[in-house]
N, C-alpha and C positions, 0 to 999 in steps of 0.2 A: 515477610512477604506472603502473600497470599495466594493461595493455589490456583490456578486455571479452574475458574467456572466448566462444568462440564454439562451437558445438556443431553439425554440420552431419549426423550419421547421428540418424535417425530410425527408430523404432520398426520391426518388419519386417514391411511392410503389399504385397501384390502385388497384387492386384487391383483397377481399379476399379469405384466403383458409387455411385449415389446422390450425385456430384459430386468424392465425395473416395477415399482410400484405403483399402481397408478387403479384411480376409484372413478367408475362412469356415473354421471349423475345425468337427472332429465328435465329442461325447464319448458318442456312443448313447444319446440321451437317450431317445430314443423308438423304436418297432419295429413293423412291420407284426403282424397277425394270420396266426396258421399257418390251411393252407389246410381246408378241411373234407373228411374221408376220402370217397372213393367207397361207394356201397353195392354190395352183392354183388348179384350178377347173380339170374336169378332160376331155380328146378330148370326142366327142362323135361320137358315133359308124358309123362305114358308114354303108350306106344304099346304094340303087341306088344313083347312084348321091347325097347323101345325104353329106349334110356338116358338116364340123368336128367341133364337140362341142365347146363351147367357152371358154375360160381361166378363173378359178375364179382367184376372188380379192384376192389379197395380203390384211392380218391382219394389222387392225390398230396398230401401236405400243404404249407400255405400256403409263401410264401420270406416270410421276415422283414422286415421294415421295413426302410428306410434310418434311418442312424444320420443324429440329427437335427444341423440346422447352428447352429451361433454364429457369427455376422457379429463379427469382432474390425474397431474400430477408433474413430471421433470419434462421440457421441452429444450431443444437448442435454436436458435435462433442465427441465422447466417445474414448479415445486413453487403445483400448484394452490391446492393447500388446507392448510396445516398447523394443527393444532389444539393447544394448552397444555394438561395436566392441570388439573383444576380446582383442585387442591388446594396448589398448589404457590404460588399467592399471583402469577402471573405477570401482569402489566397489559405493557398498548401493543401495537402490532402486532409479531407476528413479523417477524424481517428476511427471512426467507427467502421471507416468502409472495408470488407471484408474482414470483419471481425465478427467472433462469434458470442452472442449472448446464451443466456442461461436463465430461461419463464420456469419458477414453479408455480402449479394452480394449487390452491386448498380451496377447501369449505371450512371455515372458522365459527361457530355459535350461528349459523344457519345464512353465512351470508359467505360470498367468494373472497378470496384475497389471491395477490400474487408480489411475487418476488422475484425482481429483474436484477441479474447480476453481469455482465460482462465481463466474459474472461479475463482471467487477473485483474479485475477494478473490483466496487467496493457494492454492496447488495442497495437495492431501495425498495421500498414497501409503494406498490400498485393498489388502487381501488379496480373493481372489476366491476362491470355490466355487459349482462349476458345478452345480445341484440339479435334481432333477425338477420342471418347473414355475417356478424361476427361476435366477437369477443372484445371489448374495449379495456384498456389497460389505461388509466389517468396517474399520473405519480410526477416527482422529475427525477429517474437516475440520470449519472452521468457517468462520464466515460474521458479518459484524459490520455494524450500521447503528446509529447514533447512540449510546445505550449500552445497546444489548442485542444478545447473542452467541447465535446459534445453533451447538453440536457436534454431527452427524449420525452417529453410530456404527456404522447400518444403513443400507446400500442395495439392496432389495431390487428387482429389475429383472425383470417374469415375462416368460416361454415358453409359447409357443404350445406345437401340439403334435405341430409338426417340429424344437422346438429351438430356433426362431428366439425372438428378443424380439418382445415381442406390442405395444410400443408404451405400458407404465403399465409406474408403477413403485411402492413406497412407499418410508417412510422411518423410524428412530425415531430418537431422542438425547434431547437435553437444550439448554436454554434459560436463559440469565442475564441477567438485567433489573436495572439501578441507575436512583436516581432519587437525588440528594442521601445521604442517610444511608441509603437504603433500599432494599436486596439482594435480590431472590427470584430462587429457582430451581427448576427443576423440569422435568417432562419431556415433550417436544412428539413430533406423528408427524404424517406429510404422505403425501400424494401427490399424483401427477401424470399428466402425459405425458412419452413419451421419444418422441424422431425421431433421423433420421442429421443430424447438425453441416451445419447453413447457413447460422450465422450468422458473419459478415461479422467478422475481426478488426479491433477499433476500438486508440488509443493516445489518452493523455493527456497532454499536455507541460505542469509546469505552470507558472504565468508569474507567481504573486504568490508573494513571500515568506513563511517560515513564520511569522516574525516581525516582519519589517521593515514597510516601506511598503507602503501599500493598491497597488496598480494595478501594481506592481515588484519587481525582485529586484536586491536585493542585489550586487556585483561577484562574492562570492565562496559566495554561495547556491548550494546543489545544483541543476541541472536535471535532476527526475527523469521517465523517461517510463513510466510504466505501462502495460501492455497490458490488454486486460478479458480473455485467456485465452493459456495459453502458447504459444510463438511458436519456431520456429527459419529459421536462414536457410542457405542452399549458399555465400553468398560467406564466404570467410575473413576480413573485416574488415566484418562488416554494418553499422557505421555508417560508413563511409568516407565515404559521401555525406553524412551528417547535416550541414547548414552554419548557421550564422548568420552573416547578413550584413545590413552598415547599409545605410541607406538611400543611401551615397556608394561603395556596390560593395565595402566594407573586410569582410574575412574575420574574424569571433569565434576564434581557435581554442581549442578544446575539448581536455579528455581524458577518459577515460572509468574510472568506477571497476572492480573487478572484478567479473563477474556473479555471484552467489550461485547462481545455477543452479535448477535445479526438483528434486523425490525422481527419485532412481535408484529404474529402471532407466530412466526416461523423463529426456531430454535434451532442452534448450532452456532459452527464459526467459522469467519473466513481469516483469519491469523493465530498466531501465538506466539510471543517473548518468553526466551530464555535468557537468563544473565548469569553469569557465575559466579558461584558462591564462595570462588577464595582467588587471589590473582597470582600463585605462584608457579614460577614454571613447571608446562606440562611436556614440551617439545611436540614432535609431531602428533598431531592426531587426526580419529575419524569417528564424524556423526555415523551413528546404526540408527534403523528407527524403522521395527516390524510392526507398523501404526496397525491399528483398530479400525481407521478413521472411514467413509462410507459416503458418498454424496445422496440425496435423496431418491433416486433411482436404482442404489442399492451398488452402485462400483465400487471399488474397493482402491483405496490409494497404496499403490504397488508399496514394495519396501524400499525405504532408505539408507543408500549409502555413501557418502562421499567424504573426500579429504576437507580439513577446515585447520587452519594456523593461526598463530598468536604471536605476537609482540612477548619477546621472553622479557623478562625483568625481573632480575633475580636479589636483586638489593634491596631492604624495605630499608630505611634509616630517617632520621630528625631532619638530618641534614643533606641537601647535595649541591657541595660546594664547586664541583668539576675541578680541584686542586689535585691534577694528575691523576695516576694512578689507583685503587684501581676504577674504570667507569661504571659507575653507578647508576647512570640513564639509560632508556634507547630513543634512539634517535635515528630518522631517516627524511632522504631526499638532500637538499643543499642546507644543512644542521652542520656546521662546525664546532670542536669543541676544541678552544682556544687554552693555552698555558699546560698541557699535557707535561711536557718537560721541564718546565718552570714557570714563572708568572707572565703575563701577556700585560704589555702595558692599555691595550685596550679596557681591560677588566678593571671592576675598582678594585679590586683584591686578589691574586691569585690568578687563577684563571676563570674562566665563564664559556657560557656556551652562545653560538653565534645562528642568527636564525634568517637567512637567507644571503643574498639579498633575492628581495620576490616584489611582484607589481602588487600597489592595493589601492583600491577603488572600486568603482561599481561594475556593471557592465560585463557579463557574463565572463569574467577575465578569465578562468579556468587557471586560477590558480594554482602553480604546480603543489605534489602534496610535500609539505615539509614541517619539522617540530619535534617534539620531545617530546617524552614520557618517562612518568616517575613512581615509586610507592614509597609512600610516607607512613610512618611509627606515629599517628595521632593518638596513641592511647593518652597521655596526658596532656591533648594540644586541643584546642578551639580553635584554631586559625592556620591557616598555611601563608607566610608572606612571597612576594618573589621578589628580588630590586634587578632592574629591571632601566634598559636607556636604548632610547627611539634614532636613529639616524633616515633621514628623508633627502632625497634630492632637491636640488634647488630648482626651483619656476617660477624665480622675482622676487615672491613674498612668502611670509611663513605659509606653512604647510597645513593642506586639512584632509586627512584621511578617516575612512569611518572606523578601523578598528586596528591596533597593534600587533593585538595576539587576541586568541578567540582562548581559554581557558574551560578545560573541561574536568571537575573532579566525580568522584563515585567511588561508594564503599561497596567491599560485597556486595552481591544480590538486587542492588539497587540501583535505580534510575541515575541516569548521567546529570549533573546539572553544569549548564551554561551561563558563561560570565565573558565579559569581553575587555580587555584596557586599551581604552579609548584615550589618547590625549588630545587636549584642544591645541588650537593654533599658538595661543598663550605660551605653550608649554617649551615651544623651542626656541634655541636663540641659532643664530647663523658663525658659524666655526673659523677660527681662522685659517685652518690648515680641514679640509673635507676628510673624511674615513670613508676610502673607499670609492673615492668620488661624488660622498653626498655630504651636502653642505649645511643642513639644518639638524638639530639634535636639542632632545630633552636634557636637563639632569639626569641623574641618578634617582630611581622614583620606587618607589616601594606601592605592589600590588597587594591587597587580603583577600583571601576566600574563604568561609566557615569550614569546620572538619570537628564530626562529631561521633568516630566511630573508632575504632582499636585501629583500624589501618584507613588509609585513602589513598586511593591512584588517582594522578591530578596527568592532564596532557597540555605541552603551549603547540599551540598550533598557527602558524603564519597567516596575517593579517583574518578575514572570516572563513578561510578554508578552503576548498578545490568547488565549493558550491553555491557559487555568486549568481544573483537574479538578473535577471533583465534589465535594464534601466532605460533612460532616457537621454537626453543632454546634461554632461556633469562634468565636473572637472577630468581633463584627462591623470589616468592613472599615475601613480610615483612609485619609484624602485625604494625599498625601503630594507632595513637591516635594522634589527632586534638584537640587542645581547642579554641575556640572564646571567646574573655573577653567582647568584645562591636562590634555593629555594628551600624554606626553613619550617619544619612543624612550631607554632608556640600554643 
């Protein structure tokens, strides 16, 4: 795995002012008034013979103005007020409204650029045009809160009338709102206030699973950290410090993925993945992290400290067959693990483990979290099997759901990969006696997933998870129960 790209030159800012870095440049936006001519002197009087007074001088004319200044560097941006066209059918609040953005201005190979970021959202690269009276920003970031997207295409930034930003800005774009089956879009404009960047770089580590267990992560979950605005640091390895450590002084070690970076010509990051590089247990512990890291106005992201837990799983083996004693998995939510004290006639063998029952289908069902988790001895295995048998309730005809179990494996250090066992309607026949109260059921069906590493931690996770999309008109949801009899390295 490859290290976190680090990026230590920063935009070319020489001065400072207002806290942070920031370079005035001049495009003559503005200009003095020329000066007002003298008037002519005036004749003078005759006398005898006397001669006629002399002409005065014409007035020097005015010196011109100074060419006005542009303050290039970190700006915040407060979007007061944004308003929705009427007609565009838009409901719920804008995401953008009172929220704060994040302009930096550069000069790149002799022309402007800028970089709009919205607190904790993701940066976009602005074209710039310096105008009489403002600053125009063309690009489309956007900006997202729950399921409605703000894209901001114009940023309009005014000038005083030395050049300078005068402190308002406005804005126009466009606005996408879902609700279930039902899409509107149309087009929003805002404004605000602008000031120079003081706000305080914040991080977020996060510490529950995206799918696993309430309160925990996973052995082989991403630890991602997000920044609310982009960030660079001067040391060549800025997480060096990053640690986790248990509560018995033992060291997590970590690796990091590679950073994706921010738009050129602006350099830095607004994330970073950590994964860990072994899954055995650690017990309690806690992220430290005395970062480097520096927003481009020069703030410093305070130090980090907080609690973070894991899924212990202290078993690696070939096999886990749930045949009693001792438990070899973990498992949490409505997970039963069936035949403990002898065989369960549920099971084809033995015992097995019992995986809700839970609703699956579309439709933002919020899934409670529930499932297993395991580590597997793939040192001399290619393949992990599971067998594996569906029970669905009845609603007339065979059953059709989109996914059984969602399946997640990942060896050290490495990325999670996702697979799903899907059965089709095919697969079930209708029972004569129901389990549980549900009347349709598979065979006995054998799942494979590849496994190509010394160990593998594999997760079954109920139907697609706790994080179901939106939908439309679909079949209503079905209560479903999942058994696992074994789960086998070959």
């Amino acid at each position: 795995m490859r290290s976190l790209l680090v990026f230590t030159a920063l935009f070319p800012l020489v001065a400072l002012a207002c806290g942070g870095r920031y370079e005035t440049i001049t495009d003559g936006s503005s200009s003095g008034s020329s000066g007002s001519s003298g008037s002519s002197g005036s004749s003078g009087s005759s006398g005898s013979s006397g001669s006629s007074g002399s002409s005065g001088s014409s007035g020097s004319s005015g010196s011109s103005g100074s060419s006005g200044g542009l303050v290039l560097g970190s700006y915040d941006l407060m979007f007061s007020n944004v308003t929705q066209e009427t007609g565009g059918g838009l409901f719920g609040t804008p995401p953008s409204r009172a929220h704060a953005f994040r302009v930096d201005l550069m000069q790149n190979k002799g022309a402007l650029a800028a970089l709009v970021t919205p607190r904790w959202g993701g940066p976009a690269f602005y074209d710039v045009a310096t105008l009489a009276g403002k600053v125009l920003l063309t690009g489309k970031g956007t900006y997202s809160e729950r399921f409605s997207t703000d894209t901001w295409e114009t940023i309009s930034l005014a000038r005083d009338a030395s050049g300078a930003l005068s402190g308002a800005f406005t804005a126009t774009g466009n606005e996408q709102a879902s609700g279930g089956d039902v899409i509107a879009q149309g087009k929003v404009s805002a404004s605000g206030t602008l000031s120079s960047d003081r706000l305080v770089p914040e991080v977020r580590i996060a510490g529950v699973s995206p799918i696993g267990p309430d309160g925990a992560l996973l052995p082989w979950d991403p630890i991602p950290l997000r920044f609310a605005e982009p960030l660079s640091s001067g040391d060549k390895a800025p997480f060096s410090a990053f640690a986790i450590t248990s509560t018995a002084g033992k060291n997590v070690p970590v690796v990091w993925d590679a950073n994706p970076g921010i738009p050129a010509p602006f350099v830095g990051m607004i994330v970073g993945t950590a994964r860990r590089a072994d899954f055995a247990p650690v017990g309690s512990t806690t992220v430290t992290w005395p970062s480097t890291f520096t927003d481009f106005a020069g703030h410093g992201l305070p130090q980090v400290k907080q609690p973070i837990a894991f899924l212990e799983l202290p078993v690696v083996a070939k096999q886990h067959s749930f045949d009693g004693d001792p438990i070899t998995v973990g498992t949490w939510g409505a997970t039963t693990l069936l035949g403990l004290a002898g065989s369960d006639p549920a099971c084809e063998s033995g015992g097995c483990a019992e995986i809700g029952e839970f609703l699956d289908g579309y439709c933002m069902l919020q899934t409670p979290r529930l499932g297993l988790a395991a580590r597997l001895d793939t040192s001399t295995a290619t393949a992990i099997t599971l067998r594996y048998r569906v029970f669905v309730e009845d609603r007339g005809s065979p059953p059709y759901i989109p996914a059984a179990l969602t399946l997640q494996t990942a060896s050290p250090g490495t990325p999670v990969v996702t697979s799903t066992v899907t059965p089709v309607s095919g697969d079930f026949r209708k029972l004569a006696t129901p389990y549980k109260g549900l009347a349709w059921a598979t065979d006995w069906a054998t799942a494979t997933v590849s496994a190509s590493a010394k160990e593998t931690g594999l997760a079954l996770i109920a139907g697609e998870g706790p994080n179901n999309s939106p939908c439309g008109l679909v079949p209503t949801p079905s209560k479903v129960i999942v058994l696992v009899d074994t789960i086998t390295a070959k």
